[in-house]
C-alpha positions in Angstrom: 115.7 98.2 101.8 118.9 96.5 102.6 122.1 97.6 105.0 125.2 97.2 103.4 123.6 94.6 100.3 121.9 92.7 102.5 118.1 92.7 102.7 116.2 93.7 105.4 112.4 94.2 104.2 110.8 95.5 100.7 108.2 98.2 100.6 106.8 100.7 97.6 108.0 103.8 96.1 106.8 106.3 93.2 108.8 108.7 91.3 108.5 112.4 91.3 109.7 115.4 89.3 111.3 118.2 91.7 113.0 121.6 91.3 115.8 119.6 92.2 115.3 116.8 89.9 113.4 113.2 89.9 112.6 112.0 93.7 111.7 108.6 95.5 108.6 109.1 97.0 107.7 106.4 100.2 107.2 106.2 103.5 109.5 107.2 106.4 109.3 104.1 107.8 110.8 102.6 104.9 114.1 104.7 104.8 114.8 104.5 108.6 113.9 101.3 108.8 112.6 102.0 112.1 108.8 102.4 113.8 107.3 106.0 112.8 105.5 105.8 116.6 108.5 104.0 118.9 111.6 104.5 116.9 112.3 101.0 117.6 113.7 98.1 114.2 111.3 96.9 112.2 113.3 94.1 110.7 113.8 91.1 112.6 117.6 91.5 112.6 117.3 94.9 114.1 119.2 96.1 111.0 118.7 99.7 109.4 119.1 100.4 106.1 121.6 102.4 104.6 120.9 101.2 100.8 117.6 101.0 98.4 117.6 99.2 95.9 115.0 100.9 92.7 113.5 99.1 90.0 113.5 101.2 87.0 112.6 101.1 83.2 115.3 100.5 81.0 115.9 103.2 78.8 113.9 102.6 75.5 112.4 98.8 76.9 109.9 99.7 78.7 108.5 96.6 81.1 112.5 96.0 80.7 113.7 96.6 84.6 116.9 97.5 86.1 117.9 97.8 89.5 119.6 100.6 90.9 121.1 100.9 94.3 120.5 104.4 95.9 122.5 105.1 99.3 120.4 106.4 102.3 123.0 108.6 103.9 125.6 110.9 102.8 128.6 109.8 106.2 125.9 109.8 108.7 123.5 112.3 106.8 120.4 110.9 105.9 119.5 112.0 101.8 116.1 111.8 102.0 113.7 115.0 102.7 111.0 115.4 105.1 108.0 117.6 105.0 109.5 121.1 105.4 107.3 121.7 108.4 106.0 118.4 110.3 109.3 117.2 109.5 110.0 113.4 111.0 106.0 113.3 112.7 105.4 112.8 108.9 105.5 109.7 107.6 106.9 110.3 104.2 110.2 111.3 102.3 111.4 112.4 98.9 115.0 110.7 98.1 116.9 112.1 95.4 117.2 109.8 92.8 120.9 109.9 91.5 121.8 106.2 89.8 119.8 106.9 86.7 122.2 105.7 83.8 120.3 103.6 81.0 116.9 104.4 82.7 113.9 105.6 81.6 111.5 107.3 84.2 107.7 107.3 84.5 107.1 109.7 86.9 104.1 111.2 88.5 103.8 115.1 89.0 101.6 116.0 91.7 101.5 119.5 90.6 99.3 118.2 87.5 96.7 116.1 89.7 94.3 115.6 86.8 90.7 116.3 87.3 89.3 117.7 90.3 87.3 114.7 92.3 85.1 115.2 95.1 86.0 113.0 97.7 83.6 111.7 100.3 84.0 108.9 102.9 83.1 105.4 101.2 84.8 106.5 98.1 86.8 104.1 96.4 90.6 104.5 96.2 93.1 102.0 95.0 96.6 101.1 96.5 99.0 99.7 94.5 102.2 98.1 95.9 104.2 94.9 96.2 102.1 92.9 99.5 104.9 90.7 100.9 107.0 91.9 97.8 104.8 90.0 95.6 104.5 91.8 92.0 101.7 91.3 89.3 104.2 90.1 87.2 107.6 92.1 85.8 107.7 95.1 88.7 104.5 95.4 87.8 102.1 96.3 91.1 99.3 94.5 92.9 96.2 97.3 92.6 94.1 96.8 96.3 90.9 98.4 96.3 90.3 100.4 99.7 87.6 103.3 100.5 88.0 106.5 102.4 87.2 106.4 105.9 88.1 109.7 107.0 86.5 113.3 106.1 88.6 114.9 103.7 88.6 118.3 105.3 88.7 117.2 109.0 92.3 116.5 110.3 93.4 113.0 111.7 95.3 113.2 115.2 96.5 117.1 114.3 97.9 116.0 111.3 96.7 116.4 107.7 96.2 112.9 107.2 93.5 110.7 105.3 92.0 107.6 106.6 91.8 104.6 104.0 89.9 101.5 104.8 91.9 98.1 102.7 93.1 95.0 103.0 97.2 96.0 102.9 100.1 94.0 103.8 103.6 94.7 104.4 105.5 95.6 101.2 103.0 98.1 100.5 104.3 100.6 102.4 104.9 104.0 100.7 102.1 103.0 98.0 100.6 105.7 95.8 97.3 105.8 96.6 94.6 106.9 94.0 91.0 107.7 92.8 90.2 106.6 89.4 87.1 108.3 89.0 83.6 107.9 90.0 
């Protein structure tokens, strides 16, 4: 995330199909560049972003990245989406992806999940994002193993959120998380 081209913190993102084309799916946090809880900076230099910049494929070369710089706000209004009805309480976004020239995306579509797991707490689940912006070489991303620690089907503080129990650091932010199988 940077304001203006220069860089305020890095954090993790996946890419969506939508009605309205490919989306930038990460955390809240990360676009407002702000606390989800106190609303106050998180970068050191109090800076916000208004800028992301997006590692992408190359067209054709995959494991060949480019970087794309995707504004935050259109004047004053922000480009990302919330959750149509929690809105800013949650902590996630979709931003329209619109510098896509020459690139190539792999995209995950949640509306084709995969297999049907059954999900209890202790499960495994992995997290993979950039700790501290570190990659596992390329863009590629560090994989953290974590476990459930909520019950799926009980809310968390009125919200429909899962707990996750794992060693994360900052840069992981906005990391897909995922079960592999059993």
């Amino acid at each position: 995330m940077r304001f203006n081209g220069q860089a305020l913190s890095t954090g993790t993102a996946f890419v969506c199909p939508s009605p309205a084309g490919p989306v930038l799916l990460t955390n809240r946090h990360n676009v407002t560049g702000r606390d989800q809880n106190t609303g106050k900076p998180l970068s050191a230099t109090m800076g916000t972003p208004n800028e992301i910049v997006v590692m992408h494929n190359r067209k054709g070369i995959p494991g060949n990245w480019v970087p794309r710089i995707e504004r935050l706000y259109n004047g004053e209004i922000p480009r990302w989406v919330e959750h149509p009805t929690l809105g800013p309480i949650a902590d996630f976004v979709a931003l329209p992806l619109t510098q896509l020239l020459d690139v190539e995306l792999l995209s995950y579509d949640p509306s084709k999940p995969g297999a049907n797991l059954a999900l209890m707490p202790a499960d495994p689940v992995s997290v993979i994002g950039f700790p501290f912006g570190l990659t596992a070489g390329g863009i590629f991303g560090v994989w953290a193993t974590g476990f459930l620690a909520s019950e799926p089907a009980v809310d968390f503080d009125n919200l429909p959120v899962q707990l996750i129990d794992c060693r994360t650091r900052p840069g992981q932010s906005g990391s897909p998380v995922i079960v592999t199988g059993k």
